[in-house]
TORDO-653194 format. One line per 2 residues: number of its first residue (from 1); their letters; for each residue y, z negated, x of C-alpha. Coordinates in Angstrom, 1 decimal, padded with zeros to 4 digits. Example, Ala and Ser with C-alpha at 12.3 -4.5 7.8 and 13.67 -1.06 7.14 Angstrom:
! TORDO-653194
1	AS	-004.5/-007.8/012.3 | -001.1/-007.1/013.7
This chain:
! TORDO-653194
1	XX	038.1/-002.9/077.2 | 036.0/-004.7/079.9
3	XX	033.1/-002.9/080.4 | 030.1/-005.4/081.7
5	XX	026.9/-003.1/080.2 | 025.0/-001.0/082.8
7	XX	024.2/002.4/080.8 | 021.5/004.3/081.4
9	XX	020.0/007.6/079.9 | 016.0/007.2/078.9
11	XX	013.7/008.9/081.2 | 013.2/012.4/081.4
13	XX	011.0/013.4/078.3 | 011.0/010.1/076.0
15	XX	013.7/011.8/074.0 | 012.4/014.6/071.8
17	XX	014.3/015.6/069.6 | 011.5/018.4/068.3
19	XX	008.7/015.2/067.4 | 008.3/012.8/064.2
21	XX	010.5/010.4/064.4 | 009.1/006.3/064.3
23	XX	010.4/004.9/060.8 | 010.3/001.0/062.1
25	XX	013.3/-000.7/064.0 | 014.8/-003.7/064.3
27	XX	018.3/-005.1/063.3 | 020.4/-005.3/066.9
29	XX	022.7/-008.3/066.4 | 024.8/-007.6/070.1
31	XX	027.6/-005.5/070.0 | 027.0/-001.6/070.7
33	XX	029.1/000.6/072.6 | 029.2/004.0/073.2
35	XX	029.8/006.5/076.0 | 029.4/010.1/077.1
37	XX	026.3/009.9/079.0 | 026.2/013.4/079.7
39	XX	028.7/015.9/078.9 | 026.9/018.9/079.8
41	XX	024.3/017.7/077.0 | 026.9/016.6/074.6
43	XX	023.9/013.2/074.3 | 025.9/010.0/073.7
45	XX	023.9/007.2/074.9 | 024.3/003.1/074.7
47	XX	022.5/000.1/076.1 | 022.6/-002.7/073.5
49	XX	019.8/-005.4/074.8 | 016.8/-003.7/074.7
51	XX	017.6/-000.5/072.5 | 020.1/002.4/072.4
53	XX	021.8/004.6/070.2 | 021.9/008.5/071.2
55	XX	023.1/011.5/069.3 | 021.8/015.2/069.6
57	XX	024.1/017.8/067.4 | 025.0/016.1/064.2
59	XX	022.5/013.0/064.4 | 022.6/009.3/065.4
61	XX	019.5/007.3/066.4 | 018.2/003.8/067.7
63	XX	015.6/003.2/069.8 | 014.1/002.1/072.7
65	XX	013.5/005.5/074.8 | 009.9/005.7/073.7
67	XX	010.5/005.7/069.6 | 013.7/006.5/067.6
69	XX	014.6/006.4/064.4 | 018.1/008.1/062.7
71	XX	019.7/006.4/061.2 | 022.6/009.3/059.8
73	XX	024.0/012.1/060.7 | 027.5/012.6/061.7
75	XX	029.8/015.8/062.6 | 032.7/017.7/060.7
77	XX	032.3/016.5/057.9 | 031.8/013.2/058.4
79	XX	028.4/010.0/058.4 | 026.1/010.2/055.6
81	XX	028.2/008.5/053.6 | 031.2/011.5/053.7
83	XX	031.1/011.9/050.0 | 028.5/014.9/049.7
85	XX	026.7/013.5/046.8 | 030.1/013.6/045.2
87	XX	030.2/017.1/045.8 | 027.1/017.5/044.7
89	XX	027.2/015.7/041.5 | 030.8/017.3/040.7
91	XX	030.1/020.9/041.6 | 027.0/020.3/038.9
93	XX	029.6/019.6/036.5 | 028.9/016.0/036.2
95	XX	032.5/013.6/036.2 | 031.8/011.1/038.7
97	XX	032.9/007.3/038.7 | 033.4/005.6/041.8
99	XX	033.7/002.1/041.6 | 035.0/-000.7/043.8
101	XX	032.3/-002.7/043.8 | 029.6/000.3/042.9
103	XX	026.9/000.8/046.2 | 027.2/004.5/045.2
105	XX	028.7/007.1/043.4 | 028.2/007.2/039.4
107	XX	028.1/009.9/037.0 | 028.1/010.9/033.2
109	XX	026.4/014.2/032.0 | 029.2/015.8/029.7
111	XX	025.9/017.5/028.1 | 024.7/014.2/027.2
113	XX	027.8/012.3/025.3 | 031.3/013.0/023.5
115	XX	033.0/010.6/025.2 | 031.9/011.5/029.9
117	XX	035.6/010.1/030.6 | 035.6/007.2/029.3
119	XX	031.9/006.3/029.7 | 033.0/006.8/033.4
121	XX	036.4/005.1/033.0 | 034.1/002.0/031.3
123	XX	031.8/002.5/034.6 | 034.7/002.1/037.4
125	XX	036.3/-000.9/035.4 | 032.9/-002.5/035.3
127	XX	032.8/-002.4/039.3 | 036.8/-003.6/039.5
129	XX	038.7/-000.8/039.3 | 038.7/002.7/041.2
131	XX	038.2/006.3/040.4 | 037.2/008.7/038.2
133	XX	036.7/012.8/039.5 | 036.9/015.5/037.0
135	XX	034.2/018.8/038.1 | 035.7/022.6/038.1
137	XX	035.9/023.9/034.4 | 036.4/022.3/031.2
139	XX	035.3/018.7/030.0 | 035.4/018.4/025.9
141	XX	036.0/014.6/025.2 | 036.4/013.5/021.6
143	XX	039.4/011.5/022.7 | 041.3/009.4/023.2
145	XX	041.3/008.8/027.1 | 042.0/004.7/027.3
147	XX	042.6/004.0/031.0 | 042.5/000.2/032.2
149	XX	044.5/-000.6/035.2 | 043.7/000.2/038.8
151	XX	042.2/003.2/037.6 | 042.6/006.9/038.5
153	XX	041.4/009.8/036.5 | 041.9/012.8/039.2
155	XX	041.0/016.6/038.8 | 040.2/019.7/041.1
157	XX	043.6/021.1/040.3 | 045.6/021.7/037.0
159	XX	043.7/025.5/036.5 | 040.2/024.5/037.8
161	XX	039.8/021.3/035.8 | 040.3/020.5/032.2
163	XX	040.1/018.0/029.3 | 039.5/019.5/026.0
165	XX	040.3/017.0/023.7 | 038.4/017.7/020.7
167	XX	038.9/015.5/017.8 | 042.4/017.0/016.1
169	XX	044.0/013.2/015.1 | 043.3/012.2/018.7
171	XX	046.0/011.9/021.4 | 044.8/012.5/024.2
173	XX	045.7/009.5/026.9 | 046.6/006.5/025.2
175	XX	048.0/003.3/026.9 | 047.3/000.7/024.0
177	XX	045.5/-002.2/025.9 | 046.6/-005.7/024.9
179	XX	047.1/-006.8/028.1 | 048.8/-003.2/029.0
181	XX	048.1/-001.3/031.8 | 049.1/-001.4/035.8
183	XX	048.3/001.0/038.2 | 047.1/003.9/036.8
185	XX	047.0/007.7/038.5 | 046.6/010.8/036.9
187	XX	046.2/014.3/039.1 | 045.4/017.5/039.1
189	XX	044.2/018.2/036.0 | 045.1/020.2/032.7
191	XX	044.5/017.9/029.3 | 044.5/020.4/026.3
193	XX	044.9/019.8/022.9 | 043.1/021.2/020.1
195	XX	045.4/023.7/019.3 | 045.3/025.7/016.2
197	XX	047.9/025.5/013.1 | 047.6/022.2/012.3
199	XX	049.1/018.8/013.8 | 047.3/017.1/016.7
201	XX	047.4/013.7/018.5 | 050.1/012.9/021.2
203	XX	048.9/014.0/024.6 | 050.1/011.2/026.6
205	XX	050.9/008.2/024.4 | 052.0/004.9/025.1
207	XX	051.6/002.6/022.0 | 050.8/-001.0/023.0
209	XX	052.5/-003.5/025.4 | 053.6/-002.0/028.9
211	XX	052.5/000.4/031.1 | 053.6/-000.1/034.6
213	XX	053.0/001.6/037.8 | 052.2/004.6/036.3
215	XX	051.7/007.4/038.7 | 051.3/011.0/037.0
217	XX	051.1/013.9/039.8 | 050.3/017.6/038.7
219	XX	049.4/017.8/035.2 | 049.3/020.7/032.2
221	XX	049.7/020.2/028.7 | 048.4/022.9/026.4
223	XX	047.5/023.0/022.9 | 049.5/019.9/021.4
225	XX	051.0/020.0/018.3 | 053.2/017.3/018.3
227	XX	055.2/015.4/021.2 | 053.6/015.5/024.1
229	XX	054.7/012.4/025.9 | 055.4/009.8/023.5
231	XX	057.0/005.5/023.7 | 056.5/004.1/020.5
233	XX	059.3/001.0/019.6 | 058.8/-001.7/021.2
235	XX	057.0/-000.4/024.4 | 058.7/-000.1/027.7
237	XX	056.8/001.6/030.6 | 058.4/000.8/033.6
239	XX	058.4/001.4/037.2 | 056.2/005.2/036.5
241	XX	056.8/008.2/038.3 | 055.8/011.4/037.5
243	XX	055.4/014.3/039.7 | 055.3/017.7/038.0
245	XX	054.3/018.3/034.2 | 054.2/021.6/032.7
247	XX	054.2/022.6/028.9 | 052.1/025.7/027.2
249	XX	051.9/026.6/023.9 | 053.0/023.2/022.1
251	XX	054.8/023.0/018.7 | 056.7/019.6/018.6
253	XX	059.6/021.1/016.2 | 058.6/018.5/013.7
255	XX	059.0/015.6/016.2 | 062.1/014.4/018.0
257	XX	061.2/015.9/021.1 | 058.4/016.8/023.5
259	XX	058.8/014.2/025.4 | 060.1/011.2/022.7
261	XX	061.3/007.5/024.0 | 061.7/005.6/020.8
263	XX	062.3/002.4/022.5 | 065.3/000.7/023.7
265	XX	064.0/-000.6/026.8 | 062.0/000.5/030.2
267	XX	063.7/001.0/033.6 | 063.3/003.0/036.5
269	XX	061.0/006.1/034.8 | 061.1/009.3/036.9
271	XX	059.6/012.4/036.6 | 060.4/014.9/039.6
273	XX	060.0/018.5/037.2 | 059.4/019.2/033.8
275	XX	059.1/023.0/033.0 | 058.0/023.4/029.3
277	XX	057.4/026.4/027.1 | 056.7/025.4/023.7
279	XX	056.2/027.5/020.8 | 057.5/027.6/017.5
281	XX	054.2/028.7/015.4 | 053.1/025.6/013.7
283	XX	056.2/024.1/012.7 | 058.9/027.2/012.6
285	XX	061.3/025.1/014.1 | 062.8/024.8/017.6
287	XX	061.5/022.1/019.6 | 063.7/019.3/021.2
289	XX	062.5/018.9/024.5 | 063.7/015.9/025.9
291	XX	064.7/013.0/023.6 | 065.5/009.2/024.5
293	XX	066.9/006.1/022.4 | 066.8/003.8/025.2
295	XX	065.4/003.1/028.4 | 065.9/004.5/032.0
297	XX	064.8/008.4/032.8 | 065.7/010.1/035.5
299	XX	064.6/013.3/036.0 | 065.8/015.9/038.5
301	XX	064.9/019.1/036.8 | 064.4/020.4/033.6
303	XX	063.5/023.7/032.7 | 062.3/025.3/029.8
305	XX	061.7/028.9/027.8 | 059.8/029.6/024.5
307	XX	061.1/027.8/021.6 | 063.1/025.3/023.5
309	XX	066.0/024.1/021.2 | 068.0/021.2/022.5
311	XX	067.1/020.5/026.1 | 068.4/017.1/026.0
313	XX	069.2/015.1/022.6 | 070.7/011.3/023.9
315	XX	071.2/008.3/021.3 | 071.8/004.8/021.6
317	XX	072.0/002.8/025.0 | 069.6/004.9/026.9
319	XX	070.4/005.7/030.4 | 069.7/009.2/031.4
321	XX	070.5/011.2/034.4 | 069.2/015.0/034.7
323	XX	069.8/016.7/038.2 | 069.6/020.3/036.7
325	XX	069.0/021.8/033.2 | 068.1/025.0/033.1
327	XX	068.0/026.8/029.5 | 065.9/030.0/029.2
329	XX	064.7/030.1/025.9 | 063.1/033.2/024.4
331	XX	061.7/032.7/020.8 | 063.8/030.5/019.1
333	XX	063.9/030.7/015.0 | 067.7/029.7/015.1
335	XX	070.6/028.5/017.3 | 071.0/025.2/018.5
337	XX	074.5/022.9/017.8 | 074.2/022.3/021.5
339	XX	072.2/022.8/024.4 | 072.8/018.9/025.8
341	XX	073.5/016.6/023.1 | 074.8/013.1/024.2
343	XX	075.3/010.9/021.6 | 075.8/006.7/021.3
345	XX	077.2/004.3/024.4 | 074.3/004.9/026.6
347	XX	075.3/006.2/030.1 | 074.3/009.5/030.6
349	XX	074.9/011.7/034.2 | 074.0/015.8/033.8
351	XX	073.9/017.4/037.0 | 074.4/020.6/035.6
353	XX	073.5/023.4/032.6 | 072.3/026.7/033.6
355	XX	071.6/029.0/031.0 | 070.3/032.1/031.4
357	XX	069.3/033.2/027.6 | 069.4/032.3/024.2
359	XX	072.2/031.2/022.1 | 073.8/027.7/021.3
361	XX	077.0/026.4/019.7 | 078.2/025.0/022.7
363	XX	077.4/023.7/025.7 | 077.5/020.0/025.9
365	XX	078.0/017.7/022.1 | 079.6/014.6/022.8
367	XX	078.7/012.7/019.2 | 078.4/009.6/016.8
369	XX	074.6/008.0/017.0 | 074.0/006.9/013.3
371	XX	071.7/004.7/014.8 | 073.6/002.1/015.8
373	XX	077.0/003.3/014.7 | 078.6/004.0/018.3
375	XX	080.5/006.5/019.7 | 079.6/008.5/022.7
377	XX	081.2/006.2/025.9 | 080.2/006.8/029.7
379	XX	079.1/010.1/029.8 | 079.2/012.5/032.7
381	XX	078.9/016.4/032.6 | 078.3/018.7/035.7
383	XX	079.3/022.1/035.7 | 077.9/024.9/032.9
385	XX	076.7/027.9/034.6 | 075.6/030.9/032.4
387	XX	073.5/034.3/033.9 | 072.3/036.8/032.1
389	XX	073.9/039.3/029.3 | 071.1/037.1/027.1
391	XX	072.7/034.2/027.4 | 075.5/033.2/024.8
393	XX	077.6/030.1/023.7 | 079.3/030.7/020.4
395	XX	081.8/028.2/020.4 | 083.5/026.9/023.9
397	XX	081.3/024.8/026.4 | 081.8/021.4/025.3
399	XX	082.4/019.8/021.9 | 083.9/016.6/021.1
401	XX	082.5/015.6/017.9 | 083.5/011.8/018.2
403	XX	086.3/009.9/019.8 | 085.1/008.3/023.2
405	XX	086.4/004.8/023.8 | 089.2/004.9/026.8
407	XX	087.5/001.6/027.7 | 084.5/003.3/028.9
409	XX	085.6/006.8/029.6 | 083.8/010.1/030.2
411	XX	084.7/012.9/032.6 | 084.2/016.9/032.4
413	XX	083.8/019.0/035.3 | 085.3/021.6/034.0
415	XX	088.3/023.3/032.6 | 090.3/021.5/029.8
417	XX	090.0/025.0/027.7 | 086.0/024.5/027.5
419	XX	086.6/022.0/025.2 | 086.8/021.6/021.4
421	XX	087.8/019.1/019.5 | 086.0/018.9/016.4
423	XX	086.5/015.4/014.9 | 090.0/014.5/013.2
425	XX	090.1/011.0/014.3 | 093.0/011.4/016.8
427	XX	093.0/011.8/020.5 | 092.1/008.7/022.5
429	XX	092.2/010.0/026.3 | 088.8/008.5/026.9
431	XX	087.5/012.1/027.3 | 088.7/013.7/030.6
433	XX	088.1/017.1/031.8 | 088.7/016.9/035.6
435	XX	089.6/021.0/035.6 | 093.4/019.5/036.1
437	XX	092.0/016.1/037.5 | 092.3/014.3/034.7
439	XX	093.5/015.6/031.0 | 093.2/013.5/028.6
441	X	091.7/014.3/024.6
């Protein structure tokens, strides 16, 4: 940059930084530049017409050498404007909405209503969309949690901030706008249910139209009763990633799964880990922890203890791939028919089973879907790997419980003596375990 400004510092003693400061300047329409005037002094002075800007440690000013006035204060952490009455209002436990078009942060008193988070949710999409910070400790919300889209709902960390959802027939974040819901980010927070020994709401629930652009980062689920991640029929989320979700203490033995796709459509879903540990207390059943009818999910691992029954339970045309299942159930009231159970046309890649303890039938169940009267076609299975003197299969690794078409074949990586052949309906060769590269069932 050309420089044409001749700089100058203000004479010796005009500048103290010890007096009252004059409260009265003037807007400076020419451009203002700064330099280091004097390094020794760490002063930054600028020449712009007839005033200047200067700094002393942590401070900015205008003036004209004989008057100043500051105008903020700068440093490590930032101008004025760095966020600290954020921090203020959220280390005084307030939830904090922070809105596109707001001059300044907003925030609801959790002492003052049963609803902060979405009073402050209503505040951001007010001002066009923005954010929405949860303080340290817990935040009791009647529920449910509606977001709108180009919202983000973010926390302190999953174990320093929580949502209590109060009311027990509430879910606890429910996507059930007309118009759906784009653009959405949940982080770093723990959403508990209210627990107990009765049935709750879904914790995260999509019910109306679409969601897409869904972006889910660190979350906990504790408390829930019920499925805790739930597509009704005839909603399709698509295009959402999520992160990392863990799973305390929640009784979905009733439901089809923890985490439940009922429809039959919605690509490109993805959720990097799931690690769940449900329980068995409510319902006295194991709990199914991943379930889909249709739909893409991908998710690259799932891995599970407590009451987990079936890891994976596949019907219809879904298209699932899981990079590793890892099985370590240790409460479960009875034995699974299998720990991955693909059933209907739907394509279906598993990276691999490791099982380290519990007890199931078998394996892998390649069956019929009643649903929509199919066969299981296109079905991949990775290797089975079991650790652990706890860790049993009664029967042999895989079980064929339905013809597959030859048409739309699926392959074994594994011996042909892991298999069984349970169904009398004559061997068709679409099943091939690729032990001996290729035998045919």
């Amino acid at each position: 940059m050309t420089d044409n400004h001749q700089y100058e510092t203000p004479a010796a003693g005009t500048l103290d930084w010890d007096e009252p400061l004059n409260r009265n300047f003037e807007r400076i329409d020419t451009d203002v530049e700064l330099r280091d005037a004097d390094a020794n002094r760490s002063n930054y002075v600028a020449k712009a017409g007839a005033k200047f800007l200067a700094t002393d440690t942590g401070n900015v000013y205008l003036g004209d050498g004989g008057s100043w006035v500051q105008l903020g204060t700068i440093g490590a952490g930032g101008g004025s404007g760095d966020g600290s009455g954020v921090t203020a209002l959220l280390l005084g436990g307030h939830v904090v909405a922070l809105g596109r078009n707001n001059s300044a942060p907003q925030s609801v008193d959790p002492a003052t209503t049963a609803t902060p988070i979405q009073d402050a949710l209503d505040i951001v999409d007010a001002a066009g969309g923005g954010e929405v910070r949860l303080p340290a400790g817990v935040v009791e919300e009647t529920g449910p949690i509606r977001p709108y889209e180009e919202t983000q709902l973010l926390g302190l960390g999953a174990d320093i901030s929580k949502i209590a959802i109060t009311d027990r027939s509430a879910d606890g974040i429910l996507f059930d706008r007309e118009s759906g819901v784009s653009r959405v980010k949940l982080d770093g927070f723990a959403l508990n249910g209210p627990a107990g020994d009765q049935p709750t709401g879904v914790a995260i629930h999509h019910t109306n139209r679409d969601t897409q652009d869904l972006f889910v980062g660190r979350l906990v689920l504790w408390g829930w009763n019920n499925s805790v991640y739930r597509v009704d029929e005839g909603v399709g989320p698509f295009q959402c990633r999520h992160e990392q979700l863990t799973i305390y203490e929640c009784d979905a033995g009733d439901q089809d799964g923890l985490f439940e796709f009922r429809s039959w459509y919605g690509p490109a879903n993805w959720f990097g880990t799931i690690a769940a540990y449900p329980s068995a207390t409510v319902s006295g059943q194991n709990t199914t922890v991943f379930f889909s009818r249709g739909g893409t999910q991908t998710v690259d691992f799932l891995t599970m203890g407590g009451s987990s029954g079936v890891a994976v339970d596949q019907t219809w045309d879904s298209h699932l791939h899981f990079g590793n299942v890892h099985w370590e159930p240790t409460t479960n009231p009875s034995d699974p028919p299998a720990i991955v159970r693909l059933r209907g046309h739907g394509i279906a890649v598993i990276g691999s089973v490791k099982h380290v303890t519990g007890v199931a039938d078998y394996a892998y169940e390649l069956g019929y879907d009643s649903y929509n009267g199919r066969g299981p076609n296109r079905k991949i299975l990775g290797p089975y790997i079991e650790l652990g003197a706890e860790a049993d299969i009664t029967n042999t690794f895989v079980n064929l419980a339905h013809p597959v078409d030859p048409a739309e074949p699926s392959l074994y990586q594994g011996s042909p003596d892991d298999v069984t052949v349970t169904h009398s309906e004559g061997a068709t060769g679409g099943f091939r375990a690729l032990g001996t590269a290729g035998t045919g069932f």
